[in-house]
N, C-alpha and C positions, 0 to 999 in steps of 0.2 A: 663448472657446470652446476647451474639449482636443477636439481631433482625434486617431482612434487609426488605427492600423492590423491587419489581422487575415492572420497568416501561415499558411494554410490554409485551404479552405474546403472540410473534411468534417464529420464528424458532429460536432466540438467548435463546429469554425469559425464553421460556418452557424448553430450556440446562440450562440454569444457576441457572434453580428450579430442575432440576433433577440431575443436578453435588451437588450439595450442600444436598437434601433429601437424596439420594441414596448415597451419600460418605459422610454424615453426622457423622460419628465417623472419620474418618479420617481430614474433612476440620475442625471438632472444636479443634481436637488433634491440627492441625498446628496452628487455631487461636490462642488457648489458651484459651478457652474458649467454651463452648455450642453455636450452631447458627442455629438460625432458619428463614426461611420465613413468615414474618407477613401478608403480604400484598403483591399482581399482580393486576397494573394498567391497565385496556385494558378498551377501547370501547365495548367490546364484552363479552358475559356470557361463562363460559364453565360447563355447569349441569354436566356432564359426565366427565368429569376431575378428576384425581386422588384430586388435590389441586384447586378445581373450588370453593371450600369454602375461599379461601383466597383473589376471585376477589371483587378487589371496583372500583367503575368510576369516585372518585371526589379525586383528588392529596390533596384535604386539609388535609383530611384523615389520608396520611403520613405525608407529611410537620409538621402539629400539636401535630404531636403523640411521647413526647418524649423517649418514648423507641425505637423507630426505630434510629439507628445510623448511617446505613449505605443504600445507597440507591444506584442500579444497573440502567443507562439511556440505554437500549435497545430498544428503539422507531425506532430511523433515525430519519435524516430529521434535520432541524437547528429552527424550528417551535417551538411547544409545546417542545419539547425536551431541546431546551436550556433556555426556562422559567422555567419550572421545575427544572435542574441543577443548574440555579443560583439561584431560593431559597432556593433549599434543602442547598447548601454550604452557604448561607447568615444566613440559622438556624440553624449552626455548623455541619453539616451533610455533610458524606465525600460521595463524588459523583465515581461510576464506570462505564466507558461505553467501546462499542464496536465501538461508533458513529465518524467515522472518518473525515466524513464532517463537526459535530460539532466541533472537533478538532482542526484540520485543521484551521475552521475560527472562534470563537472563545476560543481557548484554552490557550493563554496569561491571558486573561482576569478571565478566570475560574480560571485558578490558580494564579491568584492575589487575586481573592474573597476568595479561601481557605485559602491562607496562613492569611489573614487577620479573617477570622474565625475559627482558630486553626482545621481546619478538612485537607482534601487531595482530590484531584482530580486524579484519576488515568485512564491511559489509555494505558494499555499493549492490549486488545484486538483491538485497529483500528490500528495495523499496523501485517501486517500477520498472524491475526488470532491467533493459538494457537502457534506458535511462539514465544518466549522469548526473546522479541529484545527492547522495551524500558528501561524494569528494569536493562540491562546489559550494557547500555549507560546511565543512571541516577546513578548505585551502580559500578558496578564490572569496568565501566572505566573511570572510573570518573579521574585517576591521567595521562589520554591520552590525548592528543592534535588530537581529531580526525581530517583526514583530507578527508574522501569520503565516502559516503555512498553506495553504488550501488546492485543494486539486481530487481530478477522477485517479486515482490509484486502482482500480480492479477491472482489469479489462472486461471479466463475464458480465456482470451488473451493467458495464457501459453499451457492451453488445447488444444485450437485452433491449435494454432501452432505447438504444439506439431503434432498433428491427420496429419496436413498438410504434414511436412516436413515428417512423417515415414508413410500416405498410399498416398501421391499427390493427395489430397483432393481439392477440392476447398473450398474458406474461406466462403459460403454464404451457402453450405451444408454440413461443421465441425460445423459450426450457430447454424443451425436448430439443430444439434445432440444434441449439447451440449444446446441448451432448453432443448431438451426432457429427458435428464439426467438431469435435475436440476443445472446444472453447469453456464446458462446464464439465465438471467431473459428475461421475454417477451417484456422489450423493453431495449437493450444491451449497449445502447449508453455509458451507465457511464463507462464500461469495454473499451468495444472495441475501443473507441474515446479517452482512457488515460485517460480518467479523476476521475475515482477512484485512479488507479498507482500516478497521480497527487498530490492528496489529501495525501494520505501515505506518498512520496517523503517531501512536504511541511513539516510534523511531525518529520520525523527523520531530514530533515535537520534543522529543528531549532534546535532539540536538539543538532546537530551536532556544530552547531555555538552560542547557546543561544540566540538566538537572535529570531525573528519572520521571516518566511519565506514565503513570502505569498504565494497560492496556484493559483492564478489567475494570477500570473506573471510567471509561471512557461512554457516557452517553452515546449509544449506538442501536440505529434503526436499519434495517434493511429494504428491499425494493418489493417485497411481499404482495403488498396493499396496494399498490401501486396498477392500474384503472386503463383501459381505452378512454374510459371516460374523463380522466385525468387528463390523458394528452389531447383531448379533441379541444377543451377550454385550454390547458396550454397554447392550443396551436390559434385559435383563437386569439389570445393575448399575445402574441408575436413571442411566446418562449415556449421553452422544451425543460423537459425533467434529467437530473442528473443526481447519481449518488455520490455526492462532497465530503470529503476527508477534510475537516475544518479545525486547524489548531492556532489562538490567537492568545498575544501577551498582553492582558489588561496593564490599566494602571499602577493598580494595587501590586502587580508582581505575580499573581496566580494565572494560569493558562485557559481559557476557555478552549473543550476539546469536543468536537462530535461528531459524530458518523449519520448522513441522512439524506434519504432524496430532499431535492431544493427544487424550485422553479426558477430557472434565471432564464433574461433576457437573448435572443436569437442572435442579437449583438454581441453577446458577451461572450471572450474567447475559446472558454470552455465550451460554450454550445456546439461549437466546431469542432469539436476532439471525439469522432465518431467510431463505432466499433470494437476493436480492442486495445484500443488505443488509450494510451493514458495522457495526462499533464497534469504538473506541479505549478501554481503559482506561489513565489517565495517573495515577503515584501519587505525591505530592510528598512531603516530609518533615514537614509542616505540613497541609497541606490533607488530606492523605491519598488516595483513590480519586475522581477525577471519569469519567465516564464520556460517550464523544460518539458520536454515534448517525445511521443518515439513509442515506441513498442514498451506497452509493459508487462509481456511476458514471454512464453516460444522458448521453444530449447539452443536456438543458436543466441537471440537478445541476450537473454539472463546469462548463457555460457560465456558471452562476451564481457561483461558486466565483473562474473566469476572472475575471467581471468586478468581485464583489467585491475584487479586487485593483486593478484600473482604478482604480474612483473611490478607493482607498486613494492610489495615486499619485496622483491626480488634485489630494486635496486637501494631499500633501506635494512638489507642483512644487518641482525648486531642491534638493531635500535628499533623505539617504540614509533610508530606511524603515531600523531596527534590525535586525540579525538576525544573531544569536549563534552563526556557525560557522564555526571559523577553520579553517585549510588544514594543522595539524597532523595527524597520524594519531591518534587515538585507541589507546589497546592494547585488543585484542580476547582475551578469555580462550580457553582449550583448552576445549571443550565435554567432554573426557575427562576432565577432573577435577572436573566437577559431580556432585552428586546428586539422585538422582528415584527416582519408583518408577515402575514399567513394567507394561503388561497384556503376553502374549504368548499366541499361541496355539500348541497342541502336538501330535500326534497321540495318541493315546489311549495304544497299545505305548508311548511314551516318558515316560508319567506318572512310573513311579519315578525317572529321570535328571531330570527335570524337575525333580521336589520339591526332589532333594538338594542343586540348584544354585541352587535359586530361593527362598528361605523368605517365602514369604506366603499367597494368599487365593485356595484353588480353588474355581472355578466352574464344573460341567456343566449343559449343555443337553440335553434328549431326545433320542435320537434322532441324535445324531452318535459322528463317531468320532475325535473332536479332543475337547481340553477349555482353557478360559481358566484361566490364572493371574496374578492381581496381585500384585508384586513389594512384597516390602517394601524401603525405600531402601535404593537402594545406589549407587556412584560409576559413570559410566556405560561408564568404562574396562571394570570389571570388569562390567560388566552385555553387553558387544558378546561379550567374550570368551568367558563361557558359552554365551551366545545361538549365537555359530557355531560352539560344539562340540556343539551340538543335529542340528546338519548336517541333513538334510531332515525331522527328526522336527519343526522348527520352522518353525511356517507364520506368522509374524507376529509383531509387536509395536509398541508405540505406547504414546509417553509418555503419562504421567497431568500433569494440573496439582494 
């Protein structure tokens, strides 16, 4: 019988003890074996719980207990959460999380601790949720030379935008909705500022490059700024606004990484990836574009995700699950030396200064006193520069894909 243990019991926690009880002939068929819940770690009692006989409050508990093999890190947070991980894996106990900021920073490190004590570190749950996006870059393409990762990773930021562009919402009362649907937490920043999208990005592009990528260097903009008046000249140009998780393998061998609303095309299959909905596009040198799709987030998705890693450990007892990301630094490019072309918006009096700085594709609407212009390519250095000698004549701008 694998016996597991579950370090938290909130909204992940309590999926990941109810995907495993309640689909208990099916998850021990795929392990191989019988599996059960020994032990949920929380601060907190639950009398009234189905399984509130299985809570303890002291980690020694599991740590010490050698029938427990496998152990679920659904806490958060880089705290108790990453002490806990790296003893269970230093007491040959293979670690599962959902925890993408531990991840993120550090998950070099965890999975050196594993592989040096014969268990595994997995973490298909911190990047889109119930999504099936790390084991498919670790197993199924492993003989590719990836070279971009890109995709909506954050469902809140997607929802937003979503609401925005199809009823011309504004972004501070799509906000408030999307708290009261449980879709934004009551303080958003990590969403809406990039910096969860950030933390993801960091994940797949190391695996992308094996290398370490770090998430604190990652050029990252959030959906802040972002306009009715944005989406009306989107909608206008036959595209929509999306916050892209962009991780790409130059020439040179360094990764170009960034976090940032885009403009892309209504054609383009992201444009279609509505609400909380996530997708990765992953492009190999051989395979060329696959595309993963699905919830990326909810407590049964991720708990699914969770435990699709369980029974992975489950049926590699004894030995290191693979996983391609070693604790060097990757080089991360200047994002000032790329090129792109840019939409911007501008006050009307500033059209002539506008053109002469900008050479590409004027756009007006009825009835305002702004006009959009699409940039033709140019290096981004020289794209900031103009942009803030525009000084308040310039109300906006956003990459194109």
């Amino acid at each position: 019988m694998v016996k597991v243990a579950v370090l938290g019991y909130g909204t992940v926690g309590s999926g990941v003890v109810e995907v495993i009880e309640s689909n208990n002939s099916q998850v021990s068929r795929s392990a191989g074996e019988e599996m059960h819940v020994k032990y949920i770690l929380d601060l907190r009692d639950f009398p009234e719980d189905l399984y509130g006989d299985r809570v303890v409050h002291d980690f020694s508990l599991i740590l010490e207990d050698p029938e427990v093999s496998i152990v679920c890190e659904v806490m958060g947070g880089v705290g108790a959460a990453y002490q806990y991980s790296k003893q269970a894996l230093e007491a040959g106990k293979s670690v599962c999380t959902s925890n993408k900021e531990l991840v993120a920073k550090h998950g070099p490190e965890l999975l050196a601790i594993a592989r040096e004590h014969g268990c595994s570190y997995m973490f298909e749950a911190s990047v889109g949720g119930g999504i099936p996006v790390i084991r498919p870059i670790n197993s199924s393409l492993t003989a590719e030379k990836i070279l971009s990762v890109m995709g909506i990773v954050n469902g809140t930021t997607n929802y937003i935008l979503t609401r925005m562009g199809s009823e011309g919402a504004d972004f501070q009362d799509v906000l408030e909705q999307a708290q009261k649907l449980g879709y934004a937490e009551r303080n958003p920043e990590a969403d809406v500022e990039g910096h969860d999208a950030c933390r993801k990005l960091a994940i797949l592009s190391s695996l992308m490059v094996g290398k370490n990528v770090d998430s604190e260097k990652i050029y990252t903009e959030g959906i802040t700024r972002i306009t009715t008046a944005d989406f009306a000249y989107a909608k206008a140009a036959g595209m929509t606004i999306k916050l892209l998780a962009s991780g790409r393998l130059l020439e040179d061998g360094s990764v170009l990484a960034m976090v940032a609303p885009f403009l892309i095309s209504d054609t383009h299959p992201l444009a279609m990836v509505n609400d909380v909905f996530n997708a990765i596009f992953i492009t190999g040198n051989m395979l060329g574009d696959s595309m993963y799709y699905g919830r990326g987030a909810g407590k049964l998705p991720t708990a699914s995700a969770v435990v699709s890693d369980v029974i992975e450990c489950a049926r590699n007892q004894g030995r290191t699950i693979p996983c391609f990301w070693e604790p060097e630094d990757a080089e991360l490019a200047e994002i000032s030396g790329t090129e792109q072309s840019y939409f911007l918006r501008v006050k009307a009096s500033a059209r002539a200064e506008a053109e002469a700085a900008f050479p590409g594709r004027i756009l007006e609407l009825p009835g305002r006193e702004d006009f959009g212009l699409f940039t033709d390519s140019m290096r981004e250095k020289a794209f900031h520069e103009k942009y803030e000698a525009l000084g308040d004549n310039a109300l906006g701008r956003i990459r194109l894909v």
